[in-house]
N, C-alpha and C positions, 0 to 999 in steps of 0.2 A: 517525596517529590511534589506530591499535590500541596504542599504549603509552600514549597517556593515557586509555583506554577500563579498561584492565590496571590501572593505579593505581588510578583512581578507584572499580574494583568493590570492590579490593581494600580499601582505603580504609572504605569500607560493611561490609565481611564482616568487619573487623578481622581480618584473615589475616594471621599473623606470616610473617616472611623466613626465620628461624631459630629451631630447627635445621630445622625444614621447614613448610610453607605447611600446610593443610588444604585448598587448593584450587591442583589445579596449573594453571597457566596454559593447555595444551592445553583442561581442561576448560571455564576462562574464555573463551578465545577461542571456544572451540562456543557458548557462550552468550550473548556479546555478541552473536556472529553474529546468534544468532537471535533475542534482543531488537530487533535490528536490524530482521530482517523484521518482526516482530512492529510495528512503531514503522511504516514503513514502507506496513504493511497499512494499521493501523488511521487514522493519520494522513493520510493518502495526501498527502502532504508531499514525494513525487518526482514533478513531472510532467513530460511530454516530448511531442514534437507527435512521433511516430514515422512511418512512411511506407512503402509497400506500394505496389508494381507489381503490377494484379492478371491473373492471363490468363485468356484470352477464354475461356466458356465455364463457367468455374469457377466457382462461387459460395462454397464453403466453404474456411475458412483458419483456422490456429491462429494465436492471439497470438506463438506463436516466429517467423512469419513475418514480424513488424512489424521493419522497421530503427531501433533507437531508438540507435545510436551505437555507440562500438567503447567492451566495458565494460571495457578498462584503461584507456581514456581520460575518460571520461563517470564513471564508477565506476556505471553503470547495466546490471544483468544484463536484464534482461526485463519483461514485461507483465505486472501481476496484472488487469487488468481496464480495458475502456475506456471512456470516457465518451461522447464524439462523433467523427462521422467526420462528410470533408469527401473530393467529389474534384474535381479542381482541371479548371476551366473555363477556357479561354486565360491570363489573367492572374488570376485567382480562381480563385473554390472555389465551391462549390453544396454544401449540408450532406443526408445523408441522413437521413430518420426513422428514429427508435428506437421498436423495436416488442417486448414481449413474447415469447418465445418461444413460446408456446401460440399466439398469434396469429396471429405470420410462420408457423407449421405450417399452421395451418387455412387462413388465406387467400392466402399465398403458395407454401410448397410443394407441397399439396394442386393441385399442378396437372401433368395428365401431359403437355400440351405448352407447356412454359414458351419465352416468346419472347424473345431476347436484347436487350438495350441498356442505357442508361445505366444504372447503380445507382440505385433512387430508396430502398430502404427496409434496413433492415439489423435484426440481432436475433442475442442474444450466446445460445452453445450450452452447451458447455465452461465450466466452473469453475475460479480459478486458473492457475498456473504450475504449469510444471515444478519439481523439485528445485533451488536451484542446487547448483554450476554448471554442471554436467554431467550433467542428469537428462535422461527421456526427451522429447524433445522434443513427444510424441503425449500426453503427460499436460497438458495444458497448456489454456486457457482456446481458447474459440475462437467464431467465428461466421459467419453466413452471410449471405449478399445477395441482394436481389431488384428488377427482372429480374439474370439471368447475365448476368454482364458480355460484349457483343459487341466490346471490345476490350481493348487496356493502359490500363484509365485507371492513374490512381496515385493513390492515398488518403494522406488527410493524416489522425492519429491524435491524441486528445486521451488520451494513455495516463496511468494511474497505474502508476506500475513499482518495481521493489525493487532493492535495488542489490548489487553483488557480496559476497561473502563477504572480509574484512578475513583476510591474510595476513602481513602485517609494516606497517609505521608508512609505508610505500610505496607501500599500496593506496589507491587515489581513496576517499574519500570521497562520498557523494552524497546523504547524508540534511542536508538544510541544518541549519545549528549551530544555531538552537531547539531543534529535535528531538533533538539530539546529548545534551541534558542529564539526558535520559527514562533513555536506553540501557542505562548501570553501574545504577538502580535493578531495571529488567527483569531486567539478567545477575544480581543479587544474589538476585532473587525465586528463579530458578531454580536458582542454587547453593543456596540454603536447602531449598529442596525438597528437594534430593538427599539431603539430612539425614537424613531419614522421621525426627524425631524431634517430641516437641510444642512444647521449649522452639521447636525450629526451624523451626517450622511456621508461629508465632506472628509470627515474625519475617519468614517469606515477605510474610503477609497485609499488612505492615508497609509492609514494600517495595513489595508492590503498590500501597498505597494512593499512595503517592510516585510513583511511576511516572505511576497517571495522575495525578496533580495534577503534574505538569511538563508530560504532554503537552497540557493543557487548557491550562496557563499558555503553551506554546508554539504554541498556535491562536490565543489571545486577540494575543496580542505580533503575529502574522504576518498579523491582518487590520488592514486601515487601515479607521481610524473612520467615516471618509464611508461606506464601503461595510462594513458590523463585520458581515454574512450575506452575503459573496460566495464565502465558501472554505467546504467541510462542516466538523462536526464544531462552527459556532461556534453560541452560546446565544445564544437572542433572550430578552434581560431583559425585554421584554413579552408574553411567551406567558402568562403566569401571567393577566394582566388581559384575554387576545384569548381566553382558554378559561374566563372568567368564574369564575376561582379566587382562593381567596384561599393569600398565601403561610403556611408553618406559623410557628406564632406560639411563640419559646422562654417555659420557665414561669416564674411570676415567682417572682421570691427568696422565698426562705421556702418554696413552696409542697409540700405532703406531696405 
């Protein structure tokens, strides 16, 4: 996938082969990468039901603790953030409430003798991931539970995750191919940047705009119709009429 990621930036930036590129491929691939996350973040278009043994006593854990697969296999590095937790009941699950964090403080930790048992309520600390792929794992998103767990339950994760860092045409992919069409626009944005010029600044903004108009067209494409507000990120074409607005009206020909 990193070689048609490599083409197709290239492709955008019209970067010649010969006698030399204006953008070397080292720099491309740092930028696809990070179009990647960027893609990733914002689309939150990787998700993973990830899972956690938690021990008795302990209430607070970093998202690096979640197991979301083995990322040469899955091509999924880590957690950027969770949505719901569940922990698993004999053959089920029993889902825990999401609470604010000013809130879980006040009325959850605010307490100097907390008594142990099931999870009933939970609230996210930490902001983000670590670096990939090898940052410190304590930078990392994280959250805490209440009561402390009085045993091993094991939590089931509805995670949004980012995926590994693309090394040769080898590495797993995991950004599903919607998403994959955004990516050479983002890497293009930021090669122009690099420019610090105005012709070439003009042409960032350019690329931005392309970028998101791919990732919009690939939210619309990935929700099915019956349900077109089940995934974020999609537009209710009736919000204009449920917030008593009217849409803008283009002017008519001719008009000064």
């Amino acid at each position: 996938m990193l070689n048609n990621y490599l083409t197709d930036t290239k492709n955008l930036l019209q970067n010649p082969t010969a006698p030399s590129g204006l953008y070397d491929n080292t720099s491309l691939t740092r930028w696809i990468n990070i179009a990647r996350g960027q893609v990733a973040g914002e689309a939150e278009c990787i998700r993973v039901l990830g899972t956690l043994t938690l021990t008795p006593s302990q209430r607070n854990y970093n998202f690096s603790s979640i197991n979301v697969g083995v990322p040469g296999t899955t091509g999924v590095q880590g957690v950027l953030c969770v949505r719901d937790v569940l922990y698993t009941v004999g053959s089920g699950f029993r889902k825990l409430a999401p609470r604010p964090w000013e809130w879980f403080l006040q009325y959850k930790l605010n307490n100097v003798v907390p008594v142990e048992g099931e999870p009933r309520t939970w609230a996210q600390f930490g902001q983000g991931a670590a670096t990939p792929p090898t940052g410190n794992s304590d930078a990392t998103g994280s959250f805490y539970l209440d009561p402390p767990p009085d045993q091993a339950y094991t939590l089931t994760f509805d995670c949004v995750c980012y995926p590994v860092e693309l090394v040769n045409s080898n590495t797993v992919e995991a950004i599903p191919y919607q998403w994959t069409d955004a990516v050479p626009f983002f890497a293009a944005y930021y090669a122009y940047l690099s420019a610090q010029t105005g012709a070439r600044q003009a042409d960032a903004e350019r690329m931005f705009t392309h970028y998101q108009t791919f990732l919009e067209r690939a939210r619309k494409q990935s929700n099915p119709d019956v349900l077109r507000w089940q995934y974020s990120q999609a537009t209710d074409p009736t919000q204009l009429n449920k917030l008593g607005l009217s849409p803008k009206q283009a002017p008519a020909a001719g008009a000064g």
